[in-house]
C-alpha positions as CSV (number, residue, x, y, z in Angstrom):
1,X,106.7,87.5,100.2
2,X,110.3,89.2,100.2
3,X,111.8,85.6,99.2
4,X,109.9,85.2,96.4
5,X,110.3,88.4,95.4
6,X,114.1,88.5,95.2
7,X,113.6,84.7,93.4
8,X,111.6,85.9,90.8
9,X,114.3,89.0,90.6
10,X,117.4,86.6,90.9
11,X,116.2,84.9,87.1
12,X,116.6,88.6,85.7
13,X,119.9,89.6,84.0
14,X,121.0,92.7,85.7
15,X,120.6,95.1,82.7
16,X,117.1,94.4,82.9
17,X,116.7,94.5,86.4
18,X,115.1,98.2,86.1
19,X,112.3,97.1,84.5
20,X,111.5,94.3,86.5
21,X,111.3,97.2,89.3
22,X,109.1,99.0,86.8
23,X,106.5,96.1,85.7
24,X,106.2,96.2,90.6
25,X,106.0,99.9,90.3
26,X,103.0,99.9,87.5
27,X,101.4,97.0,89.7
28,X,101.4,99.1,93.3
29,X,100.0,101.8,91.1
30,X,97.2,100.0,89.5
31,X,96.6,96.7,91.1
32,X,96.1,97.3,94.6
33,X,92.0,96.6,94.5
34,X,92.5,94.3,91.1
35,X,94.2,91.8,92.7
36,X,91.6,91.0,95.7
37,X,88.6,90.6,92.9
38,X,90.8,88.1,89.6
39,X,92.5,84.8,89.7
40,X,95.8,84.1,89.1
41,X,94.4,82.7,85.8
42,X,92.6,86.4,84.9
43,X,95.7,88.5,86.0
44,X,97.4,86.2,83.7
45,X,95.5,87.3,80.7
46,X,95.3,90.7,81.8
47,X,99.1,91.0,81.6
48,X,98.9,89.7,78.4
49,X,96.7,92.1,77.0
50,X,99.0,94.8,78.8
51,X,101.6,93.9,77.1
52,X,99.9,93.0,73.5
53,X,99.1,96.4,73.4
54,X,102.3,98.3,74.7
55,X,104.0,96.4,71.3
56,X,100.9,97.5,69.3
57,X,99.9,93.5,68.9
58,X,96.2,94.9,68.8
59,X,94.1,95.6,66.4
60,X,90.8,97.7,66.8
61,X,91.8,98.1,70.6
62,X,89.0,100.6,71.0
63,X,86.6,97.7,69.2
64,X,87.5,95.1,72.0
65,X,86.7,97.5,74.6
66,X,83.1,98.5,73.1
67,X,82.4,94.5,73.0
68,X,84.0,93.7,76.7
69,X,83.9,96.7,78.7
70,X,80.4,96.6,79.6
71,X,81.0,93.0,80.8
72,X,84.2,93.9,82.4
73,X,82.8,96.5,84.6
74,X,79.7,94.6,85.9
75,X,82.0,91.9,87.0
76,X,84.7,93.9,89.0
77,X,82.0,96.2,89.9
78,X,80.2,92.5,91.5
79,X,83.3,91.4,92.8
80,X,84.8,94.7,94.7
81,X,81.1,94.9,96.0
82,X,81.4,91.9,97.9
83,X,85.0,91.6,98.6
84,X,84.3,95.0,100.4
85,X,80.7,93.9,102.3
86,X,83.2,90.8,103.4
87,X,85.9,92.9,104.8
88,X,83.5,95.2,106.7
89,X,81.6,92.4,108.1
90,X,85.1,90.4,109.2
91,X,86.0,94.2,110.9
92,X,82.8,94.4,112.9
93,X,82.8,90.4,114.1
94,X,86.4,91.2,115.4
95,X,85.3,94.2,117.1
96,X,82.5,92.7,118.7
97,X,84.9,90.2,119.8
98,X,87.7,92.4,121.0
99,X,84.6,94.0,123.2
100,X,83.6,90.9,124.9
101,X,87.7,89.8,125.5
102,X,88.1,93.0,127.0
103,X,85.4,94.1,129.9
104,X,86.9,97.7,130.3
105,X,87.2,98.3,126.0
106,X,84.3,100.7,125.3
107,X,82.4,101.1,122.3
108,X,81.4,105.2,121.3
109,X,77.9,106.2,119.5
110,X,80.3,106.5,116.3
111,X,81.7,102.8,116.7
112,X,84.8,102.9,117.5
113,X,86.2,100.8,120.3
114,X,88.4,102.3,123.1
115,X,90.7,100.3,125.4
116,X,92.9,102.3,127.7
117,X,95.6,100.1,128.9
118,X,97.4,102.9,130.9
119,X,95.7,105.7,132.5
120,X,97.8,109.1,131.7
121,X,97.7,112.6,133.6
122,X,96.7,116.2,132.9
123,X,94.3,117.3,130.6
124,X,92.9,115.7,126.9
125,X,93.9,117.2,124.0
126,X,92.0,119.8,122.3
127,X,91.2,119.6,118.8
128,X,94.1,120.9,116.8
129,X,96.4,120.7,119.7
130,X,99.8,119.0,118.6
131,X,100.4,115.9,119.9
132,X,103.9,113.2,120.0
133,X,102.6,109.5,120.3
134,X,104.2,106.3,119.4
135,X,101.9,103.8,117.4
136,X,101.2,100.2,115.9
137,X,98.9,100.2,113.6
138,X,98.0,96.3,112.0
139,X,94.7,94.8,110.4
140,X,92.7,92.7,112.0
141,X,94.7,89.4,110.7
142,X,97.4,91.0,113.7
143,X,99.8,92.0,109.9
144,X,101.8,95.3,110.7
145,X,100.8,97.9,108.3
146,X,102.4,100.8,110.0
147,X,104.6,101.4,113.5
148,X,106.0,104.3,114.9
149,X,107.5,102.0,117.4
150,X,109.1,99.4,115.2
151,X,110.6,102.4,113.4
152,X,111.7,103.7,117.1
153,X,110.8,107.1,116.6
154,X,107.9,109.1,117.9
155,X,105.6,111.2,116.0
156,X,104.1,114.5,116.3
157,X,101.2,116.2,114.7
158,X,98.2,118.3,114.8
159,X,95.1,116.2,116.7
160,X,92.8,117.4,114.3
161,X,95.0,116.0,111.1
162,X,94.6,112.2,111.4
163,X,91.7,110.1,110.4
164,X,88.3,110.4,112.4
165,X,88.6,107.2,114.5
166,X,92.3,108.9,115.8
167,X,91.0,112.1,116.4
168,X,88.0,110.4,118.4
169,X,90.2,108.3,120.7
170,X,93.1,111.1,121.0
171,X,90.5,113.0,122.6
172,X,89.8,110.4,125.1
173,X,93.2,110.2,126.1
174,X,95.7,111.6,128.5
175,X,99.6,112.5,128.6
176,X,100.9,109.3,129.5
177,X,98.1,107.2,128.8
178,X,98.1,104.2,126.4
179,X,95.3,102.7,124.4
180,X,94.1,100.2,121.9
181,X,91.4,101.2,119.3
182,X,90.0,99.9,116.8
183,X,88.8,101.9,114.0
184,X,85.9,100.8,111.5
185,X,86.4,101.7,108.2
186,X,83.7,104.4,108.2
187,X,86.2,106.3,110.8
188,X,89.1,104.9,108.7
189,X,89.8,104.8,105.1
190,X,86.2,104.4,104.2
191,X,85.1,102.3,100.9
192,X,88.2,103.6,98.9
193,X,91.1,102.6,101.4
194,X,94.4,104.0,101.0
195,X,96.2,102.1,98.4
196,X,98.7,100.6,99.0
197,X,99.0,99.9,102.4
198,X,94.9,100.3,103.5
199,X,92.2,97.7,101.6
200,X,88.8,98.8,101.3
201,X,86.4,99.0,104.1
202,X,89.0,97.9,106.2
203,X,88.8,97.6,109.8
204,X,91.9,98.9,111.9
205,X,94.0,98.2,114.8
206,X,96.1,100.7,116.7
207,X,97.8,100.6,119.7
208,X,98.7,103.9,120.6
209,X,101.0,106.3,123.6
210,X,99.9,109.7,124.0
211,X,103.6,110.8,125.2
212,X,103.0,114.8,124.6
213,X,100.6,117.7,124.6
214,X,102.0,120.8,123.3
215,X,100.1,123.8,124.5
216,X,99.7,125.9,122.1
């Protein structure tokens, strides 16, 4: 993706560079769940229309989106639908898989799936206790979306102040102790994600160190 990035940048004269970085900006605002439901050939005329009416090209704008709108809406509404039934169903076949790869992976009343790989020491942490761990978070596909390891540098925060799934399997855990869950999206980012890293109804993967409780 980076290489064809920096090729499509490379045909930009410098002076105009900026805006190139705008047009990417404006799309990881507002394009995040578009792009999963058109085609290369409807993002096409979408940009078109974008940029027909940013030079005032359009006449009646309001008059095109009275005839279309309705039709427009019933088809992304169609296609996020099932994009996001299809992502939820690919997260639960992989953690039903994950389960039967791993004997000692458990999965909780709330679905989550808990693998300790290292038993830890001590006591669990109490809800709201700050805790330091070191993570990897990646989709199912195994693509990194987020790692506290890869960045080398632990993190520390309140217990309570993650998503459900984390605050499920930190209690499970001990100082010392490692663990692979993985989240459903209902203990995750739900239905809405969290553009732009998180899709819809996605299914997540962390592996996680439990390196500190602070007492508090």
């Amino acid at each position: 993706m980076a290489t064809a990035v920096t090729r499509c940048i490379s045909n930009v004269p410098d002076d105009m560079k900026p805006f190139y970085a705008l047009g990417i900006n404006v799309a990881l605002q507002t394009g995040f769940q578009l792009k999963t439901v058109l085609s290369p050939e409807e993002m096409a005329v979408m940009v078109s229309g974008y940029s027909d009416s940013m030079q005032d090209k359009v006449e009646n704008p309001n008059d095109i989106l009275k005839a279309h709108g309705t039709t427009l809406n019933d088809i992304l509404t169609g296609r996020a639908d099932n994009t996001l039934s299809s992502e939820k169903a690919r997260g639960a076949d992989h953690a039903e898989q994950y389960v039967a790869e791993n004997p000692s992976a458990v999965r909780t009343e709330s679905g989550l799936v808990f693998h300790e790989t290292t038993a830890g020491t001590g006591d669990h942490p109490e809800p709201g206790i700050d805790v330091l761990v070191h993570y990897h978070g990646t989709y199912i596909d195994g693509k990194v979306f987020d790692s506290s390891m890869d960045r080398g540098e632990a993190v520390k925060f309140p217990s309570n102040q993650v998503i459900k799934g984390w605050q499920e399997g930190l209690a499970l855990m001990k100082a010392g102790s490692k663990a692979t869950m993985v989240i459903p999206s209902d203990l995750a980012y739900g239905d809405t994600g969290s553009p732009p890293a998180i899709p819809p109804g996605a299914t997540l993967v962390f592996d996680v160190e439990l390196i500190e409780i602070f007492n508090k």
